[in-house]
N, C-alpha and C positions, 0 to 999 in steps of 0.2 A: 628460366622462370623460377623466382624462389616463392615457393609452397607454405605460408605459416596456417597454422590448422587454428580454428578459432571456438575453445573450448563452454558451450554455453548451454543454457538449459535449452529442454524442446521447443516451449514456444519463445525464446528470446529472439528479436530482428538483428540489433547489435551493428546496428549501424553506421553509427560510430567509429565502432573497431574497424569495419571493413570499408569505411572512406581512408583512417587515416594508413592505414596498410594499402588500401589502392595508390593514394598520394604520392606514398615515396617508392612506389615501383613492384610491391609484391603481391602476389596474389593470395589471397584469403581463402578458407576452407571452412566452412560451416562443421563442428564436428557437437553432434546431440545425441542423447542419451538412446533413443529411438535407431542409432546406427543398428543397419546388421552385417558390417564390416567389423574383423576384430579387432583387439587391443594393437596386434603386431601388423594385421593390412595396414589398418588407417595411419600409426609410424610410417610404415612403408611409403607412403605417398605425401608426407610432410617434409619440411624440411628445419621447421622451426614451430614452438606448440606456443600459441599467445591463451593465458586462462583468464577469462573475462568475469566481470562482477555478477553479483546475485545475491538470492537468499543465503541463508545459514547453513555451516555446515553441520553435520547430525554431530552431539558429542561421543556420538557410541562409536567416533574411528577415535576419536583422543581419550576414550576409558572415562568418560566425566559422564553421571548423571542427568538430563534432560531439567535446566532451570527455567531460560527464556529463550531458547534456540528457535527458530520455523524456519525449520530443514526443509530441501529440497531435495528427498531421499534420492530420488531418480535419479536426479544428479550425479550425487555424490558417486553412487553404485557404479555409473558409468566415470567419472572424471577420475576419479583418486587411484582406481586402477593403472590409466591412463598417464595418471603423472607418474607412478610408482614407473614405470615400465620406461617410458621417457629420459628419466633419471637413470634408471639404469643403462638404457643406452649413450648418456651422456649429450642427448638434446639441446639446445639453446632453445632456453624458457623464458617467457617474460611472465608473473604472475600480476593482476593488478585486483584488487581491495581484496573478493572474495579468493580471488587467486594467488593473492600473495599468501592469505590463510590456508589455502589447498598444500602449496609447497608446504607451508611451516609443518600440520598435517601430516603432510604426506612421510615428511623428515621425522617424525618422531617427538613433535610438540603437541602444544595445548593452546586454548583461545580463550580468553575471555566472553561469555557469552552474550554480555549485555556492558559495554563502552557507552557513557554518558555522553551526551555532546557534540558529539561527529556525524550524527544526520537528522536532516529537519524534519519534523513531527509529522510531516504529510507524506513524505518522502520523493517529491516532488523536485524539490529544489536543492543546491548546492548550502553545507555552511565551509567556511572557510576559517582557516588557522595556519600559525607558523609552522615550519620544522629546522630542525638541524640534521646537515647533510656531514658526516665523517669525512672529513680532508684524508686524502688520501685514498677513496674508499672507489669502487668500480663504481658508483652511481656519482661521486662525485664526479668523478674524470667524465661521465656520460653526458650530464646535466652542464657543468663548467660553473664558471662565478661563485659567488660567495657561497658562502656556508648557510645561508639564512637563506629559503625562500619560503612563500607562500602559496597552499595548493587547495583545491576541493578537498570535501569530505563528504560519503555518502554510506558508511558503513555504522553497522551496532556491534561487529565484533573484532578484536584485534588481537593483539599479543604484546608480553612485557618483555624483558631479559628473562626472569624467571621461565617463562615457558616457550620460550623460545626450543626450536629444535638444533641439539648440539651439531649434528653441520652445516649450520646458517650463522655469519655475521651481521648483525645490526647493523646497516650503514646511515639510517636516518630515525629523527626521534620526534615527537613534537614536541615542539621548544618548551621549557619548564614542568615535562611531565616526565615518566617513564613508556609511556605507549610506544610501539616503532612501527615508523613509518618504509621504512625500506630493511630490504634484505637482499641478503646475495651469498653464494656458495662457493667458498676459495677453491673448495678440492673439484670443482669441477670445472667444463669450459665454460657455461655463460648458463648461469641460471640469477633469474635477478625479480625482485618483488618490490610493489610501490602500493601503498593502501590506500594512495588518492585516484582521481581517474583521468591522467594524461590525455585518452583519447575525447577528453572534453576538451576539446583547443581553445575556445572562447574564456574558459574560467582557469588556465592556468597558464604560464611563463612560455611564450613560444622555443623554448629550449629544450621543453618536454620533446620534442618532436625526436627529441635525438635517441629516446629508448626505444622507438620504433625502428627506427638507423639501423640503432646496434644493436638491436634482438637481427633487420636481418642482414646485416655483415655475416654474424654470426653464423646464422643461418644459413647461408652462401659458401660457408666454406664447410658445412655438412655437405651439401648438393654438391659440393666439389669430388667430394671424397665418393661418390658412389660411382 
């Protein structure tokens, strides 16, 4: 049985996540800020950490001033520890929108607080735009086919190359801009970030399906090792 922990605020359902992690065969873990499990039980009992969307994160972990952020302190308080500890144990991570920003975060970057464009004014619904995926890149080889796809977007915060955290490579971009869309971490085993949200199946390329695969291969062969 491989264990991915699913890292979310108190009251998110996150349903989503834990269909398409049920689908390909693993079992999901509710992990919320309310735990009174520690940082190193609740590792203990994972085997792979999936960090799901949400509010903002506070600017006061990346040293930036409060402009248009709405933090979800609880959160943070509990998650960013979480990832820090993760990483050091050399985890296989998947981050997705706010969780791609938690890695970056957590590594020692910055975010833009407020991204034009990339979520509908209700916050209801999907808006949609290209990217470019790095040939060559671990999210290439994950995804396959071209270098051009099209995905959701539900996020107001992201990151550029500039504040990128220096050990994260860019592996995606949106197409004609500088914002990234994916990330991923050479020096380690499988840590990997997408700012769109895969486990929407209906609104993006059924080949998404394959970061959930490989977060838990990955994952599987932590379980191996204990």
């Amino acid at each position: 049985m491989t264990v991915i922990g699913l890292s979310m605020s108190k009251t998110a359902r996150a349903s989503r996540y834990r269909r398409v992690l049920e689908k390909i065969g693993a079992t999901p873990l509710a992990l919320r800020p309310d735990s009174s499990a520690s940082i190193e039980e609740i590792l203990d009992r994972i085997d792979g950490l999936l960090l799901t969307g949400g509010e903002d994160i506070d600017p006061v972990y990346y040293s930036e001033p409060p402009q248009d952020a709405t933090p979800d302190k609880e959160r943070d308080a509990f998650e960013l520890p979480l990832v820090y500890a993760a990483i050091d144990r050399d985890m296989p991570i998947l981050g997705i929108c706010r969780g791609m920003q938690a890695i970056n975060v957590a590594m020692g970057g910055k975010l833009i607080q407020h991204v034009k464009g990339h979520r509908s004014p209700g916050k209801k619904e999907s808006v949609f735009h290209d990217i470019y995926i790095a040939p060559g890149s671990r999210l290439g080889a994950i995804l396959g086919g071209g270098p051009i796809i099209r995905v959701n977007s539900r996020h107001r915060q992201g990151f550029t190359q500039a504040l990128k955290a220096p050990g994260l490579m860019a592996s995606a971009y949106v197409l004609n801009g500088d914002l990234i869309e994916g990330v991923e971490a050479p020096y380690y085993s499988w840590i990997v970030g997408v700012q769109w949200h895969p486990e929407r199946e209906t609104e993006n390329h059924p080949k998404n399906i394959n970061l959930f695969h490989s977060l838990m291969e990955a994952a599987n062969r932590v379980g191996a090792r204990r």
